[in-house]
N, C-alpha and C positions, 0 to 999 in steps of 0.2 A: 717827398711828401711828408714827413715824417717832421722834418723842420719848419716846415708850414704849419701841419699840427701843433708843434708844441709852442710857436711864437703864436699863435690866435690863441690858444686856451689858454695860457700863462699870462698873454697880454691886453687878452679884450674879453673873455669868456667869463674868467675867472677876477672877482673885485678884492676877493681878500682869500683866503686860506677857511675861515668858513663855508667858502662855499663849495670846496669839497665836495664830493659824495660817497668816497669810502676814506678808510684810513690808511692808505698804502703811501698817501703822500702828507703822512702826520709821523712824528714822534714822539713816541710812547714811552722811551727811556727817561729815568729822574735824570737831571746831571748833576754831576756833580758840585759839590759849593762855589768851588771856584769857578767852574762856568756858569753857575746862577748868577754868581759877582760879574759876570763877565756880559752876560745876557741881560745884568738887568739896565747896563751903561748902551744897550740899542736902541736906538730912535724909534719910537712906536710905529713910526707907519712903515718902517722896514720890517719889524717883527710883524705888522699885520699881512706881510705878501710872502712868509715866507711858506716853501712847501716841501721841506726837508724829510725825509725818515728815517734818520738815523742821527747820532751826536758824530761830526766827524772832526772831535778835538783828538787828536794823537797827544800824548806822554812827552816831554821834555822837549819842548819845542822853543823854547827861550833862545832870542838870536837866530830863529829858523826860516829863511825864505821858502815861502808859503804859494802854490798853485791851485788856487780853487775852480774845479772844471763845474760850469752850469752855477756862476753861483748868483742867479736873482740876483733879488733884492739885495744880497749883500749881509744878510745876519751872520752866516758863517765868519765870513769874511771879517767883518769888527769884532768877531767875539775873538778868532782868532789874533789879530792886529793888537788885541791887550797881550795877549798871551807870549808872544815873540818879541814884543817890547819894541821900544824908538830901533832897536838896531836888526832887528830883523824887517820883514815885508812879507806882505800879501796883494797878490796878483790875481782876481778875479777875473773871469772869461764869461760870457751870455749870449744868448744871440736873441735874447727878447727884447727890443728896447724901450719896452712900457718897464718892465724890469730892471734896468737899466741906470733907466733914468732918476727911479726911485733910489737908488746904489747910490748913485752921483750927488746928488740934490743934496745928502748929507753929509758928505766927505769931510766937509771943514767943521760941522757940529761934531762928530766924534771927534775929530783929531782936538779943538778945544777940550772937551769931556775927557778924553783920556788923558791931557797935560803935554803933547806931545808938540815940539816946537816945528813940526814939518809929519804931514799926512805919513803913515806908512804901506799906505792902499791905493790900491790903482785898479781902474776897472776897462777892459779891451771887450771892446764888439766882435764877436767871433762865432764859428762853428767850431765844437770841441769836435766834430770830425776831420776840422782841416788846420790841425795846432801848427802843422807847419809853414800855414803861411800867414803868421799873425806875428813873426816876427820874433819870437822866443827862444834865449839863446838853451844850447844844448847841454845836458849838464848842470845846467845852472840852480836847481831848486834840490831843497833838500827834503823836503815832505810835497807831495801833491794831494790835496782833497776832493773827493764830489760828494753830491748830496742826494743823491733817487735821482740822477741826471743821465745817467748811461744808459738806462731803458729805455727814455726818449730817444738817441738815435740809432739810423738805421745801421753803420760802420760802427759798432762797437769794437770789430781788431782794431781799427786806424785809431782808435783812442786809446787802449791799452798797448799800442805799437807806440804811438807819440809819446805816450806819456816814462815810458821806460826809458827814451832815448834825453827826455827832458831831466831825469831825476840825474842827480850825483852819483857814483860811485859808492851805497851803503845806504844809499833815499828812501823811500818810499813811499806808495801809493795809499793811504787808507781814507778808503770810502763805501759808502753805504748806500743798495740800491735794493731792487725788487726782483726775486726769483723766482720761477713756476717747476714745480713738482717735474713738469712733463712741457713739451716744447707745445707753444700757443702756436692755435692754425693761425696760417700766416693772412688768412682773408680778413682776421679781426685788425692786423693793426694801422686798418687805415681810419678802424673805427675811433672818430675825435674824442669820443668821451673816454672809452677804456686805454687812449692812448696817453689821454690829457690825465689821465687818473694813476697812471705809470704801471700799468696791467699788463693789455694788449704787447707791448715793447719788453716785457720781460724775460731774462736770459734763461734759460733749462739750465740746470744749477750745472749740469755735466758739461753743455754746453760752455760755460765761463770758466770752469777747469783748464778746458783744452786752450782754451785763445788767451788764457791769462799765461799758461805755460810756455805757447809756441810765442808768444811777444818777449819772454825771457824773466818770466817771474813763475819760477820752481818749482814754489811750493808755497800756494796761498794757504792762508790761514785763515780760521773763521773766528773773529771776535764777540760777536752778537749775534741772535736771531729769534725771532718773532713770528710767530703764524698773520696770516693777515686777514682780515673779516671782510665782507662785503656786503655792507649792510643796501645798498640799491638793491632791487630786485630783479631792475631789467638788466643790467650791470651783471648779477649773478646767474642770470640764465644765459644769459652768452658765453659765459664762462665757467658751465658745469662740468664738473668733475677736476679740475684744475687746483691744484693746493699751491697757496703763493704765500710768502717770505719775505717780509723784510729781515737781510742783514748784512752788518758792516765784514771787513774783509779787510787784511794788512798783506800789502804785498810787496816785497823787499828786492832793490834791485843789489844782488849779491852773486858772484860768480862761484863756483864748486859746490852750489845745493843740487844735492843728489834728488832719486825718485823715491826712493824710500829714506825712512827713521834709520839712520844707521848710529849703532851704538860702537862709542870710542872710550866709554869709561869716565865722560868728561861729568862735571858738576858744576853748578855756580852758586855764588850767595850774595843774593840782594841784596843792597846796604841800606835799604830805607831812603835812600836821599833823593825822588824826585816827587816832586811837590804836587799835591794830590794824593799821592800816591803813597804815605808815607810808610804802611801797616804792611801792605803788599803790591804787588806788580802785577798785571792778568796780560800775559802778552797774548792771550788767545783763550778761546774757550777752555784750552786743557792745560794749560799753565797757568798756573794760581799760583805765584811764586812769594814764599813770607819772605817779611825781612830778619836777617840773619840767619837763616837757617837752610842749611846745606840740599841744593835741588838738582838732582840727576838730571842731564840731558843728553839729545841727540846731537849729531853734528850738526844740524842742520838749525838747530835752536841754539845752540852755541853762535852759529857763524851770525845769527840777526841778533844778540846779543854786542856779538864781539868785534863785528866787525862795523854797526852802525852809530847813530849817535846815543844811543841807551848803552855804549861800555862802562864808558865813566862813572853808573851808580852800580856795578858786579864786581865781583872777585871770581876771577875762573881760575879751574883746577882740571891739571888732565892736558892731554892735545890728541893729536889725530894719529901719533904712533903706531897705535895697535887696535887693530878691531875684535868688537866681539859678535859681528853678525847685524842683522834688526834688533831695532831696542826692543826691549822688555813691555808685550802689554799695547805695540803698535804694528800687531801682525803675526806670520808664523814668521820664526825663525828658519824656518827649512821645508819647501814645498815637498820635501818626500814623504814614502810614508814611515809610518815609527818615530818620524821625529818628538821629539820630545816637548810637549806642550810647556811654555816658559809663563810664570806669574809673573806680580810685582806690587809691592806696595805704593797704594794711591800718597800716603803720606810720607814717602820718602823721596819718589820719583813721580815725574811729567810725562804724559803721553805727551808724546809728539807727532 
């Protein structure tokens, strides 16, 4: 039912992104210059269908094959396809084909627009609940995107199961959807409008913990997040008492992340070189990492460092020899009692 609802609201309900009627399926983030440069090279009538929440450009993606789960109209999709350049690619999945069709329709006006002598985008009719039968090889991509699209269906494991099995060896998943405080009674999400409005479908934040875990992603991390309003009113009485989220989320497919911050003494030092990005790196809400200047981490923020395609702009220092327990500042050091309460300087060190 749930894919019925979102192909009628997406494909015949809805005429453009104005007609909304909250802002759960708006983004509210600036972006940055470079994706304005990048956003402003979109064909208008794909920018008027889109209905995003979040920016879901990831950090050094140049040469990066590119999976965008639910991606519309397709703005993700071309603003990315600048970004990765002639020699990477972006693969778009929907299952709306008003949607679709509007993706399609401009394929070869970007590809002209951008200077590129062959499309680097491609767009598949599909249910992002059934990635495995659309044909896509395993392993093959090195960033996967969605955009407020996982709230729409009802199999949210079989997408964070698919999608971990599709990424590379160091890949990842960063994408941006809609969370509720407390789990939505489940009578609301046949409701089309709070469904079509990415509400009703929304994960209990503890809930995407555990299924982003058991599918084999660690230790997610939170990049963004936003309160959400709900300016309807019949919209907001359905849904009293309910506090809902938009935000983005990087989830790394990396083997030996532990359950906790464990501290090894390790450090690293940004070098400034990824583009955008040139002052500092924010690999997450609690990493604000400058460049040049020496930033304490856990293993575990080491190993998405170190082991993925952001090594090549760090210097690390340290390995995994010796422990000195949970980092400093991401928890007790020692569940007993007396243990000794540990600080740490915000300007020196990262929670993780």
């Amino acid at each position: 039912m749930n894919l019925e609802n979102s192909r009628d609201y997406y494909g015949k309900v809805l005429g453009g992104s104005a007609d909304l009627r909250t802002d759960a399926c708006c983004t509210a983030e600036a972006p940055a210059p470079h994706i304005r440069t990048a956003l402003a090279a979109v064909h208008p009538e794909v920018k008027a269908r889109y209905y995003g929440c979040g920016l879901v450009v990831p950090e050094a993606i140049e040469g990066a094959h590119i999976l965008d789960l639910g991606s519309g109209s397709g703005q993700d999709a071309y603003i990315l396809a600048q970004l990765v350049g002639e020699k990477g690619s972006v693969t778009g999945v929907d299952a709306t084909p008003e949607q679709l069709a509007v993706a399609n329709d401009h394929l070869e006006w970007h590809r002209e627009r951008f200077g590129y002598a062959k499309s680097n985008v491609r767009f598949v009719e599909g249910d992002i609940e059934k990635l495995d039968q659309l044909g896509l090889e395993e392993a093959s991509f090195d960033v996967i995107v969605s955009n407020c699209v996982i709230n729409l269906v009802a199999d949210k494991a079989a997408v964070f199961a698919a999608a971990h099995k599709l990424l590379k060896p160091g890949g990842e998943l960063y994408f941006s959807d809609v969370y509720a405080d407390r789990r939505v009674p489940a009578h609301l999400l046949n409701d089309p409008v709070l469904h079509g409005e990415c509400l009703s479908g929304a994960l209990y934040w503890g809930d995407f913990d555990r299924l982003a875990k058991e599918a084999g992603f660690a230790d997610p991390r939170l990049v963004t997040d936003r309160p959400l309003g709900i300016n309807d009113a019949e919209a907001a009485a359905k849904l009293e008492g309910i506090a809902f989220h938009s935000a983005t989320f990087r989830l790394f497919k990396l083997d030996g992340l532990e359950p906790q911050c464990e501290d090894y003494g390790q450090a690293v030092r940004y070098k400034g070189t990824i583009a955008g990005a040139e002052r500092a790196f924010d690999l997450d809400e609690h990493h604000h990492i400058e460049a040049g200047r020496m930033f304490a981490v856990c293993g575990n923020t080491w190993k998405m460092l170190a082991e993925t395609r952001l090594a090549e702009h760090f210097e690390f220092f340290g390995d995994f020899s010796r422990h000195f327990g949970v980092f400093p500042g991401c928890g007790t050091n020692s569940p007993f009692a007396g243990a000794a309460d540990v600080t740490v300087s915000a300007e020196s060190s990262g929670c993780c």
